[in-house]
Biopython code that builds the backbone (N, CA, C, O; Angstrom):
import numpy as np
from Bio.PDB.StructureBuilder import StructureBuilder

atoms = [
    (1, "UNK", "N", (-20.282, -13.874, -4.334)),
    (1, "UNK", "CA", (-21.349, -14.589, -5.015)),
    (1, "UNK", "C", (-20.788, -15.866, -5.625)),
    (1, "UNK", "O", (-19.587, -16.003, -5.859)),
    (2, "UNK", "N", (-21.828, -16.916, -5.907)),
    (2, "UNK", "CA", (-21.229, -18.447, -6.139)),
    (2, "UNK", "C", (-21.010, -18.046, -7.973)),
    (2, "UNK", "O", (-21.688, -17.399, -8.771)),
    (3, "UNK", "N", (-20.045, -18.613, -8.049)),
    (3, "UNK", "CA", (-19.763, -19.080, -9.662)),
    (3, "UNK", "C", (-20.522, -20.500, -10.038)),
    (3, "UNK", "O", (-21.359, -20.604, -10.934)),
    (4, "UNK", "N", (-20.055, -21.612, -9.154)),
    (4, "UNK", "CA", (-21.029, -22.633, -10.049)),
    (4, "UNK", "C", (-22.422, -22.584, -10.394)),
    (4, "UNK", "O", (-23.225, -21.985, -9.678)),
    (5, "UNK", "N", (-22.786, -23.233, -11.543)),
    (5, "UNK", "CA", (-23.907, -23.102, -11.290)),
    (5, "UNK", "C", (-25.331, -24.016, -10.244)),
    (5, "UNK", "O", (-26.533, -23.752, -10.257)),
    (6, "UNK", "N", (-24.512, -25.235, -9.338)),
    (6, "UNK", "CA", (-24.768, -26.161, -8.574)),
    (6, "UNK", "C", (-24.736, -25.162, -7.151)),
    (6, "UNK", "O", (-25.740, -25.092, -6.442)),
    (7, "UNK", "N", (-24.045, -24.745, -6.970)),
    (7, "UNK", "CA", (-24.606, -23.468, -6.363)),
    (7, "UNK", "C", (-24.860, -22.673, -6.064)),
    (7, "UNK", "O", (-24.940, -22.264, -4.906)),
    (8, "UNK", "N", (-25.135, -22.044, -7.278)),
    (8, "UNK", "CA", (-26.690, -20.580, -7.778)),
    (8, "UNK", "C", (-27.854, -21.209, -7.016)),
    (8, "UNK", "O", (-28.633, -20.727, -6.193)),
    (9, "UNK", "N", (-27.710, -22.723, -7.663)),
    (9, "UNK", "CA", (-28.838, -23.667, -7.216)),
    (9, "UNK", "C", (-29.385, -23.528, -5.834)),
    (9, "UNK", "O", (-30.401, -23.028, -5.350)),
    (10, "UNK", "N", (-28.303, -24.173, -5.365)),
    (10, "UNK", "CA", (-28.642, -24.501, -3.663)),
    (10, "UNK", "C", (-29.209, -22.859, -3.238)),
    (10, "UNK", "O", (-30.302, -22.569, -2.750)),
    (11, "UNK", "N", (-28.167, -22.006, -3.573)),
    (11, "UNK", "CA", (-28.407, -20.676, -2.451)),
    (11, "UNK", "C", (-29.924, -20.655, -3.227)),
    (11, "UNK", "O", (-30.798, -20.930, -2.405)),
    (12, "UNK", "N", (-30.469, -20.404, -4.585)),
    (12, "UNK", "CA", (-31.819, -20.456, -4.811)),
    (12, "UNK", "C", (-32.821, -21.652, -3.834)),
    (12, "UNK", "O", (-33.769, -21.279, -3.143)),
    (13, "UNK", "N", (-32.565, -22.505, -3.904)),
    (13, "UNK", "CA", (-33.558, -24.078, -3.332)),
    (13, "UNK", "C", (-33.477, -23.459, -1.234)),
    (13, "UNK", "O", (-34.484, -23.630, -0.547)),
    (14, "UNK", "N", (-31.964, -22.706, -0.499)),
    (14, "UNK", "CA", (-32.043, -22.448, 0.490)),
    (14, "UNK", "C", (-33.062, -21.447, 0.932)),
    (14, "UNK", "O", (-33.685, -21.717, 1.959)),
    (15, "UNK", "N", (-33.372, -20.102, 0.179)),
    (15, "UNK", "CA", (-33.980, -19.114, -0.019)),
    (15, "UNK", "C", (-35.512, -19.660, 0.327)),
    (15, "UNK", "O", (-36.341, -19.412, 1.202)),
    (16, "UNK", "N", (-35.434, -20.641, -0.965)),
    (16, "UNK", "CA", (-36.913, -20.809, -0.827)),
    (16, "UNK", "C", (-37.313, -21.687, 0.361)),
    (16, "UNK", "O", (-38.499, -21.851, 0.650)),
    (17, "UNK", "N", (-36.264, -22.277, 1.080)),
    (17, "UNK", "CA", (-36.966, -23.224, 2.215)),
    (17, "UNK", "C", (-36.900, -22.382, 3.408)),
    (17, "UNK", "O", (-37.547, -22.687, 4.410)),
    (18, "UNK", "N", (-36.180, -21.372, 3.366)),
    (18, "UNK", "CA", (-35.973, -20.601, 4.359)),
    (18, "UNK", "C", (-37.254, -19.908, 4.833)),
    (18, "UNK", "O", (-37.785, -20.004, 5.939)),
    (19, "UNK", "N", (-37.826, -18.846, 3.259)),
    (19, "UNK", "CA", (-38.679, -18.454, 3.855)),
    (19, "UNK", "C", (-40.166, -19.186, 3.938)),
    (19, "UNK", "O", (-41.056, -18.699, 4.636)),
    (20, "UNK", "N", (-40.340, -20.293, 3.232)),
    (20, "UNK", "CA", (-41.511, -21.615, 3.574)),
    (20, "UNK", "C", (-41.068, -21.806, 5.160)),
    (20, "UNK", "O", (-41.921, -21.433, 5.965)),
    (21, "UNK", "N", (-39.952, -22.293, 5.656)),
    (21, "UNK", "CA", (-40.042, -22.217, 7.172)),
    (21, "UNK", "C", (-40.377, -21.225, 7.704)),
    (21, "UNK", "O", (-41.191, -21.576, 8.558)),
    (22, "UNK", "N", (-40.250, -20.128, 7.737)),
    (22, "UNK", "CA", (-40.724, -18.728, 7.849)),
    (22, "UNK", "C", (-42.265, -18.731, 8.403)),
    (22, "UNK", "O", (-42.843, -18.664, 9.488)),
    (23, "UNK", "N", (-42.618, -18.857, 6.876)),
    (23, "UNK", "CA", (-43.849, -19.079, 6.905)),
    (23, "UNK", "C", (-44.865, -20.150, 7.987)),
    (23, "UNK", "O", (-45.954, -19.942, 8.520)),
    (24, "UNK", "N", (-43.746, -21.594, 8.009)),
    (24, "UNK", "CA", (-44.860, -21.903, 9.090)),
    (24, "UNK", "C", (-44.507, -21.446, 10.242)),
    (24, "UNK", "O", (-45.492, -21.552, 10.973)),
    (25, "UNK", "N", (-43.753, -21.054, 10.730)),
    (25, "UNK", "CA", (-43.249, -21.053, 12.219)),
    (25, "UNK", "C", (-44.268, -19.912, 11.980)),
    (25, "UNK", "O", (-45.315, -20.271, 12.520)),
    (26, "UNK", "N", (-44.405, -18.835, 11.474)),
    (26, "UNK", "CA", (-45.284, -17.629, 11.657)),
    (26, "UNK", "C", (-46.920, -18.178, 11.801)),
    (26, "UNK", "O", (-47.697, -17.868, 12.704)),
    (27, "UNK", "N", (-47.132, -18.866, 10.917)),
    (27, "UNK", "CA", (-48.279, -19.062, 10.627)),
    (27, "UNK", "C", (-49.224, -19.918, 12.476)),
    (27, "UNK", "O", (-50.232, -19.559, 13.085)),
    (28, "UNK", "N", (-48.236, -21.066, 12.731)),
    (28, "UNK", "CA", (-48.068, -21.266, 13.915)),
    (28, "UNK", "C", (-48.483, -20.497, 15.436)),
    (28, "UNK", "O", (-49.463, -20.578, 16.176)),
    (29, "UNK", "N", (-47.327, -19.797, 15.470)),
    (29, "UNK", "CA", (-47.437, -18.613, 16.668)),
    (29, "UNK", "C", (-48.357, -17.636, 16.313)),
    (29, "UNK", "O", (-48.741, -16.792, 17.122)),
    (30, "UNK", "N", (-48.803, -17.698, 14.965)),
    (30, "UNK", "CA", (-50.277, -16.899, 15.072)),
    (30, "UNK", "C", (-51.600, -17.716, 15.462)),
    (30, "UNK", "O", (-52.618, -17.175, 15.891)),
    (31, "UNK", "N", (-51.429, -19.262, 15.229)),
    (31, "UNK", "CA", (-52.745, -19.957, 15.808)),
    (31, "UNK", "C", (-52.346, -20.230, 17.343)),
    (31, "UNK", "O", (-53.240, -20.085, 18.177)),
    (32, "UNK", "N", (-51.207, -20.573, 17.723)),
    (32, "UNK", "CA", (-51.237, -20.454, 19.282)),
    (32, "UNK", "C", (-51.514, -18.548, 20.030)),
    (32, "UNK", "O", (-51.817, -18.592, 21.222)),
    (33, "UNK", "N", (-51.456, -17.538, 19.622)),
    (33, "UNK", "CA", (-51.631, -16.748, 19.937)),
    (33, "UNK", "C", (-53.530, -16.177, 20.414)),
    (33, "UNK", "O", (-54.025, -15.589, 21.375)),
    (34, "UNK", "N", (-54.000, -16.697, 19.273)),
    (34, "UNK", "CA", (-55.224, -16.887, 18.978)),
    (34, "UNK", "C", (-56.093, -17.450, 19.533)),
    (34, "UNK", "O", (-57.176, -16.878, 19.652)),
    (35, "UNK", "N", (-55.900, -18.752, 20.050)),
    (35, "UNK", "CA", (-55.624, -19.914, 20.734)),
    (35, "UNK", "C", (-55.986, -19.111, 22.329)),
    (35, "UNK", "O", (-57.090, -19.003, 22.863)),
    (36, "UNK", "N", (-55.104, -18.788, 22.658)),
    (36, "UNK", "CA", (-55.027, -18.203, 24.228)),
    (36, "UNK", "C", (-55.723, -17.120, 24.496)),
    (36, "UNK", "O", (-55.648, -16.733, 25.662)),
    (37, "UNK", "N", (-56.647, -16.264, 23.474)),
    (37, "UNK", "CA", (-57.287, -15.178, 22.976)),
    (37, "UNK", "C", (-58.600, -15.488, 23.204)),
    (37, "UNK", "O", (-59.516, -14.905, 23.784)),
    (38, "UNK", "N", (-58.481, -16.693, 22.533)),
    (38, "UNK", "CA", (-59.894, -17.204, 22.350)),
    (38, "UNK", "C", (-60.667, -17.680, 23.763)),
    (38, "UNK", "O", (-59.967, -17.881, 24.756)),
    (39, "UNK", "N", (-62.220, -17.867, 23.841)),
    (39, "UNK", "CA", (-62.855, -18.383, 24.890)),
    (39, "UNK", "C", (-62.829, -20.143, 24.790)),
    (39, "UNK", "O", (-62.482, -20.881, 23.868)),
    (40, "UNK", "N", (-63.469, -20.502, 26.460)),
    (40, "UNK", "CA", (-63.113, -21.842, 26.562)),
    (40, "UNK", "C", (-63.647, -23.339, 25.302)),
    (40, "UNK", "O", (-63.086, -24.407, 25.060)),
    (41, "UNK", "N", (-64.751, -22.815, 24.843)),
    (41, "UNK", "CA", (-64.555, -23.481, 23.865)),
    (41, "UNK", "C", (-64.575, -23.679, 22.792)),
    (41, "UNK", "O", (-64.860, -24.694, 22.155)),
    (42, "UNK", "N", (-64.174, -22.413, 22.416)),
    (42, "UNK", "CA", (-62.862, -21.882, 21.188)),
    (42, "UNK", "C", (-61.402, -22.812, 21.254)),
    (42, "UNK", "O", (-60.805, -23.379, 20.338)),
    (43, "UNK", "N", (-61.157, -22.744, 22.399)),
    (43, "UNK", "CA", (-60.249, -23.252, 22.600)),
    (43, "UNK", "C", (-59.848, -24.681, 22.670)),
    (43, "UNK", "O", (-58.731, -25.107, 22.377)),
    (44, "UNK", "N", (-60.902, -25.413, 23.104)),
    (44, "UNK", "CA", (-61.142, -26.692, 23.392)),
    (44, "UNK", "C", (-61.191, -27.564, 21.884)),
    (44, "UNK", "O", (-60.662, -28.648, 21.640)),
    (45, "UNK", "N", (-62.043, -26.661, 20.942)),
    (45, "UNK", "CA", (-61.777, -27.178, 19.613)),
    (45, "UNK", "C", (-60.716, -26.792, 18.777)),
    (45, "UNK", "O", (-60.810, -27.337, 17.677)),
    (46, "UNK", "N", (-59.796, -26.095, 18.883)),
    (46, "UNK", "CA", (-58.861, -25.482, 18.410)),
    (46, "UNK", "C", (-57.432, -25.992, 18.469)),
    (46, "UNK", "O", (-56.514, -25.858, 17.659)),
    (47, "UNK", "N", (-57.494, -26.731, 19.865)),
    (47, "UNK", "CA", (-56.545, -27.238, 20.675)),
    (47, "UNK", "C", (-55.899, -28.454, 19.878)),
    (47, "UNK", "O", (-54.683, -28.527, 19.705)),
    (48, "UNK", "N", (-56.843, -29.451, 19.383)),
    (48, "UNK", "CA", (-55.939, -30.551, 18.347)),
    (48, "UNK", "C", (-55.153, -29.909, 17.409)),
    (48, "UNK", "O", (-53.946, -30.149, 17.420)),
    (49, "UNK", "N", (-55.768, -28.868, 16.319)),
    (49, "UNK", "CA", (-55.015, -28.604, 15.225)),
    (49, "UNK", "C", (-54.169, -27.791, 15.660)),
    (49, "UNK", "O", (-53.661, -27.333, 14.637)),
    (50, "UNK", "N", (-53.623, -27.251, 16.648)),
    (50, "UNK", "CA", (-52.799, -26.408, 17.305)),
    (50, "UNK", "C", (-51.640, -27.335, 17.503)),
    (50, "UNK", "O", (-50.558, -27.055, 16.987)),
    (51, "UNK", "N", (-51.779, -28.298, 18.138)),
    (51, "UNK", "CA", (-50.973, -29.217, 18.433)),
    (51, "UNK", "C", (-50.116, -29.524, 17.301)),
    (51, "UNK", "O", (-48.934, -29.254, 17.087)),
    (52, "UNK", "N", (-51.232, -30.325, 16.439)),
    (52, "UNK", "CA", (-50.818, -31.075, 14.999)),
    (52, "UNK", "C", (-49.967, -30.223, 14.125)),
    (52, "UNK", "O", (-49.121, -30.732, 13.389)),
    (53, "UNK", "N", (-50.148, -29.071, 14.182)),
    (53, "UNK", "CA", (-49.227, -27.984, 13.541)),
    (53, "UNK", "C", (-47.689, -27.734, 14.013)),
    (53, "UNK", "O", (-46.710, -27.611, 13.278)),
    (54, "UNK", "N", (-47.747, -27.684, 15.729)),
    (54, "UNK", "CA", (-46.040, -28.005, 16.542)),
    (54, "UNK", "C", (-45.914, -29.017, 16.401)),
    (54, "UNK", "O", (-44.809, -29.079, 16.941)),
    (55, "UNK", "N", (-46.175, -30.347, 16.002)),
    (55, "UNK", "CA", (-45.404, -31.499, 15.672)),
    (55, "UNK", "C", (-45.441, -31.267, 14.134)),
    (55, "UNK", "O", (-44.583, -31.959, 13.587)),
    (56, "UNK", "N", (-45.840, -30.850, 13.653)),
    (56, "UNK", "CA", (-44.933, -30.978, 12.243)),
    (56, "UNK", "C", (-44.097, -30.242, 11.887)),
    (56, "UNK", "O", (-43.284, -30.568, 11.022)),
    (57, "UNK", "N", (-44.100, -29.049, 12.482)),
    (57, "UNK", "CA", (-42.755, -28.255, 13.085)),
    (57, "UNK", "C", (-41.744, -28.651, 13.667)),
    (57, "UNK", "O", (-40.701, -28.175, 13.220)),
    (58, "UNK", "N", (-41.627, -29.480, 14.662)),
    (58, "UNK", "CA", (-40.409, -30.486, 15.248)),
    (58, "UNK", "C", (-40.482, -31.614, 14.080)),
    (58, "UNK", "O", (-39.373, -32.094, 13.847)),
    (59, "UNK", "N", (-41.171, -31.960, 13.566)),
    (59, "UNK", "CA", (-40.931, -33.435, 12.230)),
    (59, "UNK", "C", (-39.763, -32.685, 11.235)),
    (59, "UNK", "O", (-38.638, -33.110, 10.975)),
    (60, "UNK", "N", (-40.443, -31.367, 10.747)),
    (60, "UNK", "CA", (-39.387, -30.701, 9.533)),
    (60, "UNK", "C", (-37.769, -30.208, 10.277)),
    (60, "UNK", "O", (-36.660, -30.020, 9.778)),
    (61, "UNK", "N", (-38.171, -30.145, 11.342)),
    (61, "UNK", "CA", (-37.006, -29.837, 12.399)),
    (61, "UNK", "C", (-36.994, -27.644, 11.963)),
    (61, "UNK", "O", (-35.996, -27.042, 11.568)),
    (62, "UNK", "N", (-38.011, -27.176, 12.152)),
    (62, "UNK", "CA", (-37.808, -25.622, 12.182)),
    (62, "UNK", "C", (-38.131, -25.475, 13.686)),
    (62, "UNK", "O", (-37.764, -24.439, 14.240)),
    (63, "UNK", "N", (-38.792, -26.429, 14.403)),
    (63, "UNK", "CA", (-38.248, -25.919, 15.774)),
    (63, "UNK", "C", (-37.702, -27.416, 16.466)),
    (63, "UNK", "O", (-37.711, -28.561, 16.014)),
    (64, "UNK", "N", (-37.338, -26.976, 17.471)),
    (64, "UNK", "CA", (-36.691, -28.252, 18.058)),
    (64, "UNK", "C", (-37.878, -28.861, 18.516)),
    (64, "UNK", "O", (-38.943, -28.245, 18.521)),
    (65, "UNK", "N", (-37.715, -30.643, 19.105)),
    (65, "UNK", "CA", (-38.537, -31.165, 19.505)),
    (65, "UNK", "C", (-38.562, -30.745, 20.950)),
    (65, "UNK", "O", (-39.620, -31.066, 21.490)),
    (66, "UNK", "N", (-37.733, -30.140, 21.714)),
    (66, "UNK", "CA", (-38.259, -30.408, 23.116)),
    (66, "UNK", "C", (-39.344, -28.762, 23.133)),
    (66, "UNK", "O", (-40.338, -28.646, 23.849)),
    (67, "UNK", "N", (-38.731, -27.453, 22.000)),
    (67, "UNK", "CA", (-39.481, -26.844, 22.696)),
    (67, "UNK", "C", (-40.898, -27.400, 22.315)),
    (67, "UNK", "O", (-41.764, -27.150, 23.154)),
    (68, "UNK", "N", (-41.234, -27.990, 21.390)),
    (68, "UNK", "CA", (-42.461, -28.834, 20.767)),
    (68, "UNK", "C", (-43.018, -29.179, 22.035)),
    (68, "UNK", "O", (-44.223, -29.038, 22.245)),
    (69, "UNK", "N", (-42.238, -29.619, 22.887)),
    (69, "UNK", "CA", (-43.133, -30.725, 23.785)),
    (69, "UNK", "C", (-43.227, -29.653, 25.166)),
    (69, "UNK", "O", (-43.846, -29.897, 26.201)),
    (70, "UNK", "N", (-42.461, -28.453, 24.873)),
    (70, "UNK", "CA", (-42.985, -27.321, 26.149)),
    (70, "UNK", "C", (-43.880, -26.456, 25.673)),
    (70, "UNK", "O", (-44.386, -25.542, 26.324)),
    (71, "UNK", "N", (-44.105, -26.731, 24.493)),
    (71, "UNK", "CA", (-45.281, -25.407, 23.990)),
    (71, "UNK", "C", (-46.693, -26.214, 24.060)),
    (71, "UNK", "O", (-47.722, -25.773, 24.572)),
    (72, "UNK", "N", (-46.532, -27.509, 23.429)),
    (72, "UNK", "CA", (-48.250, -28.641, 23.525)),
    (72, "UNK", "C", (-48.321, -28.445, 25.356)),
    (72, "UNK", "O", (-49.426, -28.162, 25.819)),
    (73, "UNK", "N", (-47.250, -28.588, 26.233)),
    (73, "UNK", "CA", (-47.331, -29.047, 28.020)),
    (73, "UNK", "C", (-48.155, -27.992, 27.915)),
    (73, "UNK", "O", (-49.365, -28.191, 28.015)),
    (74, "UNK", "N", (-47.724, -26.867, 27.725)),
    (74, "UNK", "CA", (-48.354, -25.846, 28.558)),
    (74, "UNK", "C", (-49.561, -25.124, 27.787)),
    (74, "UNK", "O", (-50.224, -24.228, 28.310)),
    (75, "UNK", "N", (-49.800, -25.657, 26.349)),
    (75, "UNK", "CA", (-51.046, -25.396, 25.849)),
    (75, "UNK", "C", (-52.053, -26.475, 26.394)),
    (75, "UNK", "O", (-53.241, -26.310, 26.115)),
    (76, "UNK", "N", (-51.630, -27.720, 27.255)),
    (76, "UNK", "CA", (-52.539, -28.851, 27.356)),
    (76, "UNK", "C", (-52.609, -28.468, 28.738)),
    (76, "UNK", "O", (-53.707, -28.658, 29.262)),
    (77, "UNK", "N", (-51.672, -27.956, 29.485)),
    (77, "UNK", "CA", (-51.883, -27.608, 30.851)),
    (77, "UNK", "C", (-53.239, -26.204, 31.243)),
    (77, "UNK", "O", (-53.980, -26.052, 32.214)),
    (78, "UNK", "N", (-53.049, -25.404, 29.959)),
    (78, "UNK", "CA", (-54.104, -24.380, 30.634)),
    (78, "UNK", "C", (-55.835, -24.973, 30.189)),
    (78, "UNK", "O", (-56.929, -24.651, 30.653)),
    (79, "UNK", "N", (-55.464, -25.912, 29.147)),
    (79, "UNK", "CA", (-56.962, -26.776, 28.968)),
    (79, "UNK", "C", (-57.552, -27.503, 30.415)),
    (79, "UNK", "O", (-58.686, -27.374, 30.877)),
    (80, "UNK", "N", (-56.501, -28.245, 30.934)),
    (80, "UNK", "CA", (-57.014, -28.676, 32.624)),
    (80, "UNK", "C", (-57.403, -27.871, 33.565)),
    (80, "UNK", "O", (-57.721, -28.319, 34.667)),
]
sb = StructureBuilder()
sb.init_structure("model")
sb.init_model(0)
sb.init_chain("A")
sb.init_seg("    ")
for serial, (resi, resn, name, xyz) in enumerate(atoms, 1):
    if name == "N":
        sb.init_residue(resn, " ", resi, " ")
    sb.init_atom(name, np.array(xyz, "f"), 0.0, 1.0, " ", f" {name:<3s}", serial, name[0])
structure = sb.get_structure()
């Protein structure tokens, strides 16, 4: 366990970003799940904020950008 108290800090401030990332990546793969569940135009309106949610996921960097840009391909591919 840390003695300073600079980092008590951090491991506290890591904790909490850890599980806030947590949280969106979950929150996420539950609207793309949903998403593919749903009928066609369920889906059709659903489809922007689905998106907008994996890019701010690759912005905070909790997922990488490329899988960002294979999860929108192939959520924009089953819309065509």
């Amino acid at each position: 366990m840390a003695n300073h108290s600079a980092t008590k800090k951090d491991t506290r401030q890591a904790a909490k970003r850890r599980d806030r990332n947590k949280y969106y990546g979950k929150t996420t793969r539950n609207a793309i799940r949903e998403l593919k569940a749903g009928d066609k135009k369920a889906y059709d309106e659903s489809l922007p904020n689905v998106i907008s949610m994996i890019d701010k996921l690759a912005k905070r960097g909790i997922i990488h950008k490329n899988k960002a840009a294979n999860l929108k391909s192939k959520l924009s591919k089953k819309k065509a």
